[in-house]
N, C-alpha and C positions, 0 to 999 in steps of 0.2 A: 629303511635299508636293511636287505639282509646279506646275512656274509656265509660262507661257506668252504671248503676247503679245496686247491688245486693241487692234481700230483704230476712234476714236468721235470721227469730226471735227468740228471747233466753230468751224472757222477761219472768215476773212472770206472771202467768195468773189474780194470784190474786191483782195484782196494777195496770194491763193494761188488759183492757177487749175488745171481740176483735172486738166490733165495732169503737171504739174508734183507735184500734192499725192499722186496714185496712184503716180506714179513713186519718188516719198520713203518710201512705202509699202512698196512692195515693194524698196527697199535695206534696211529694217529687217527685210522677209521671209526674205529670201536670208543672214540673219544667224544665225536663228534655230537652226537643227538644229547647228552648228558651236558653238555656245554653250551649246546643251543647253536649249533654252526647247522645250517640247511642242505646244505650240497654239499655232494663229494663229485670232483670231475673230472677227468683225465685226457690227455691228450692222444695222438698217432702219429707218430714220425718213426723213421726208419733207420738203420745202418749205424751211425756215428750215437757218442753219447748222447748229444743233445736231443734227448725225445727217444735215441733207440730202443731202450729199453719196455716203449710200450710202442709195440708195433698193431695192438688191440686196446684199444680204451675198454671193446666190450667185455674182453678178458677180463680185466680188471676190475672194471663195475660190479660184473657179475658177481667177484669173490666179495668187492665191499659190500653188494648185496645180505650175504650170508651174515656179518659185524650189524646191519642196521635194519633198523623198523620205519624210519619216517622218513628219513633223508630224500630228498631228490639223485636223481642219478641222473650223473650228466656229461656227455662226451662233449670233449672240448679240444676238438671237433675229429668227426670221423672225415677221409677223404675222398669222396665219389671220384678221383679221377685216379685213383688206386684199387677199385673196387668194381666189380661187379654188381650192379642193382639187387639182382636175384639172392646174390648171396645175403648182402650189407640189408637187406631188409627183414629178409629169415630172423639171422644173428638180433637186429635191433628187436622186431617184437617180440622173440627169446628172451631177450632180457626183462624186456618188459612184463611178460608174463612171470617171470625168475621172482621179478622183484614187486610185484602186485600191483604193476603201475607207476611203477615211480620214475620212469626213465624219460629224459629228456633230448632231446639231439639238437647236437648242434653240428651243422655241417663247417667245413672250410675248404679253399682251394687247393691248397699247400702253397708251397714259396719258394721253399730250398732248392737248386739245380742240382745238385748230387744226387736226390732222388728222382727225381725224373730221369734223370741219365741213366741212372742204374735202371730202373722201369723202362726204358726203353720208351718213354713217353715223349713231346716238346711240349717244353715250354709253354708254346704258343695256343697249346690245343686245351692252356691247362681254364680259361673261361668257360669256352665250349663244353669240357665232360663235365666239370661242375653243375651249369644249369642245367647239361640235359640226364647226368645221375640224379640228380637231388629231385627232379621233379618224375623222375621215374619212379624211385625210392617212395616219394609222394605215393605215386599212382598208387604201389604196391600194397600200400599198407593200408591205403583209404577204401579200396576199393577191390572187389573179386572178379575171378575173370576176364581179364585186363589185357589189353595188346598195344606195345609199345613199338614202335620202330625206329630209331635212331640213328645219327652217324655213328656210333658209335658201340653201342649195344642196342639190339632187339627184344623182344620175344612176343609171342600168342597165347591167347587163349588162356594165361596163367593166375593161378588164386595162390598166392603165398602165405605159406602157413609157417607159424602157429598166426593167429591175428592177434591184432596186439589188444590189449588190456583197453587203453586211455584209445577213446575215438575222437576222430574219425583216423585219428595216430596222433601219439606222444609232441607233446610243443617242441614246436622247429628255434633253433637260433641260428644266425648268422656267423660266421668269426670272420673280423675283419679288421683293417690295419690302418690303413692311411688313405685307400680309395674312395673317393666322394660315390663314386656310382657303387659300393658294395652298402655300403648308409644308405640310400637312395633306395635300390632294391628292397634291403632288410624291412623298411619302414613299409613300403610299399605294398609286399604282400605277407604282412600282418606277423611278420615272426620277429622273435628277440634279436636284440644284435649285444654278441661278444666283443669286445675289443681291448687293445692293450691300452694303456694310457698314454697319452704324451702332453708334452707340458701346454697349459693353458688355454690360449685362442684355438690352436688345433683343434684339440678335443669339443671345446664349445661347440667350434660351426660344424665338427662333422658328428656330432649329438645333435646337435637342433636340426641340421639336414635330415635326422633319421625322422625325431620329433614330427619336424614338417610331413616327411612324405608319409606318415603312417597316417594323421589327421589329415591330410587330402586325399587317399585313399578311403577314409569315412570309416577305418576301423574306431572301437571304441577304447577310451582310452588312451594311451599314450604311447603305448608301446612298453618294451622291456629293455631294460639297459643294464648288461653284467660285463664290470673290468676286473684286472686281472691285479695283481700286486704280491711282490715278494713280502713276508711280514715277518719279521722277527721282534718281537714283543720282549725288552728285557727290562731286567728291574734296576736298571744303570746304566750310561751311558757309555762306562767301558765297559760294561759287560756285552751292551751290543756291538762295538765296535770288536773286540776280543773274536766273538762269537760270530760274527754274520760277515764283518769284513771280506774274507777270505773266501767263505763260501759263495757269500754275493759275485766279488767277481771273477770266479770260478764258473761260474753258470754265465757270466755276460762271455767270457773265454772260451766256450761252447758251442753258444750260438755265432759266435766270429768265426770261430772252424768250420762251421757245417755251412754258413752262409759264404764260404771264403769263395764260390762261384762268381757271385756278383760283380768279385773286386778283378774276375781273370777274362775280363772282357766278353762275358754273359751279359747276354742284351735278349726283350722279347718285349713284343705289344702287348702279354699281357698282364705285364710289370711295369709300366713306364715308372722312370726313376729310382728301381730298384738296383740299380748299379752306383747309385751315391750312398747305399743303404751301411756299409761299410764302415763310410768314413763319419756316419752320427754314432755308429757304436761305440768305434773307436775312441772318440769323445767323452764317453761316458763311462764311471764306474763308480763303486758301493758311495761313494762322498758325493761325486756330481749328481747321481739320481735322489739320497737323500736330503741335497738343498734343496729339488725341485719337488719336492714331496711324490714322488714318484716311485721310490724305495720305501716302504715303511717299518724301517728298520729303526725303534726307538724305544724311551721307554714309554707305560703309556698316553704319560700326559704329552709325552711329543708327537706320538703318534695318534691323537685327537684334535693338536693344532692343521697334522699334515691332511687329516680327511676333511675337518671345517674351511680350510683353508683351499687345495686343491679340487673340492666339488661345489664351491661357494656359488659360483655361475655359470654351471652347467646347467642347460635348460632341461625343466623338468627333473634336477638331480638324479641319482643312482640310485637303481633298483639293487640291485644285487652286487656284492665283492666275493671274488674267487682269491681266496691265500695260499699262498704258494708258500708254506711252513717249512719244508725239509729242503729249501733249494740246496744242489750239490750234495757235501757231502757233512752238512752240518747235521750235527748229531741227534738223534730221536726224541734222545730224553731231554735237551735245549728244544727242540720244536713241540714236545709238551707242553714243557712250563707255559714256552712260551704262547701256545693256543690255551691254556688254561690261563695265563694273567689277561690274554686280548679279550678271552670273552669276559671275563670279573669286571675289567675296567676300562675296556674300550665300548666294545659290543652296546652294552645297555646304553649309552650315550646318544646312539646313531638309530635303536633299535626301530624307532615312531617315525623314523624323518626321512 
């Protein structure tokens, strides 16, 4: 298993401003390859705190680019249904060429209705520009010359430059949530699949779903599997309650606001069930997700029972863990330590397995 860092801001804009918040950023960048963390990844959402603050993953990459020599660089996820092909593939082999290769994508639908409002987008359309961006995006970067025509966006005759570094283009991931058919897909044609975690049987069958379709597809291997997880590493028990409590559900208080759609009689075919999505949140905060080893807010022997324990029977276990360190507005020099005690004493445990 390898682990690596996520950056998914939720802070207030008005206590953290964001030269200040980028700059706290990239102190936990410049940490990473010394400590043996493999990725740095960042997300794109829009308007509100939750995710506003990085309306550009590749913004952000690019700078952690300039902090690092080996790391993968990894969006987590860019949104083709917010984007033009032409551009969004420019931008990604830029980077990639920035960074000598190192750049990874990962695409996603979005989810939020605030953003699509404000875009002027629906809902409904949001399946449809996903697979026919992402497989445009494909085209572009694989291949010169190229003419696409779509519902959506077109073009002729075009060779997109710069060409990227890694061929025939940089590894694709998936991000996905709870839909059997985005597991399905993912496996299918041969790219990683992103996802958050959720407790237990869940996560099994729509991991082994992925598992499945990737070996009936006849790729080799097994595929790529990278979750997501808040981590607060402390050296006590009150010190991580002290410490993460607050900030934890601070960032779950985030995502309630920016998802508050859902609950205002937003409905679409290409969310089924995302209107009860509200009321699991609601359910949960820093102590409910910590019983379910879901939060890995502990110290680190507790937080080696929660990864033995909650990956125990996942088929084919976990490739990769993204840390989400700084969630909210917990402070830089606490997500130090605590990325400095995870890799001393968590990290090497998991590192073979």
């Amino acid at each position: 298993m390898e682990f690596g860092i996520n950056f998914f801001p939720t802070h207030d804009p008005r206590a953290i401003d964001p030269a200040r918040y980028y700059r706290e950023c990239m102190t936990l960048v410049a940490l990473c390859e010394a400590l043996g963390f493999r990725h740095v990844r960042a997300v794109e959402h829009y308007f509100e705190p939750y995710g506003g603050h990085f309306p550009s993953p590749i913004v952000f990459l690019t700078a952690a680019a300039r902090h690092t020599r080996t790391v993968r660089l990894v969006t987590g996820a860019v949104l083709p249904v917010f984007n033009h092909p032409l551009k969004l593939a420019g931008e990604l082999a830029m980077l990639d060429g920035l960074s000598e290769g190192r750049l990874e994508i990962g695409f996603a639908r979005a989810f939020l209705p605030h953003e699509f409002d404000r875009f002027g987008i629906p809902l409904d359309e949001s399946r449809a520009r996903f697979e026919e961006g992402m497989a445009q995006v494909a085209l572009l970067l694989s291949e010169e010359n190229v003419t696409s025509q779509g519902r959506f966006h077109g073009f002729r005759n075009v060779t997109s430059l710069p060409r990227p570094i890694q061929r025939p283009h940089p590894p694709f991931w998936i991000a996905a949530f709870s839909t059997k058919e985005s597991f399905e897909a993912a496996g299918r044609n041969g790219h990683g699949i992103m996802a958050i975690p959720s407790a237990g049987p869940v996560m099994r069958e729509l991991i082994g779903t992925y598992r499945e379709a990737w070996r009936s597809a006849g790729h080799p291997g097994q595929g790529r599997v990278m979750l997501t997880h808040n981590v607060y590493c402390g050296d006590s028990d009150s010190d991580v309650v002290e410490t993460a409590k607050q900030p934890f559900n601070r960032h779950l208080d985030a995502l309630i606001a920016a998802a508050r759609g859902w609950g205002e009689g937003v409905t679409s075919k290409d969310y089924p069930g995302y209107e009860r999505m509200l009321e699991g949140l609601r359910r949960n905060d820093f102590d409910a997700m910590r019983a379910k080893g879901l939060a890995w807010c502990g110290t680190p022997e507790q937080i080696c029972d929660m990864i033995a324990t909650a990956y125990r029977d996942i088929p084919g276990g976990v490739d990769s863990v993204s840390a989400q360190v700084n969630f909210h507005d917990l402070p830089v020099e606490k997500a130090a330590a605590s990325m400095r005690r995870f890799a001393e004493r968590v990290m090497p445990r998991f590192a073979s397995t």
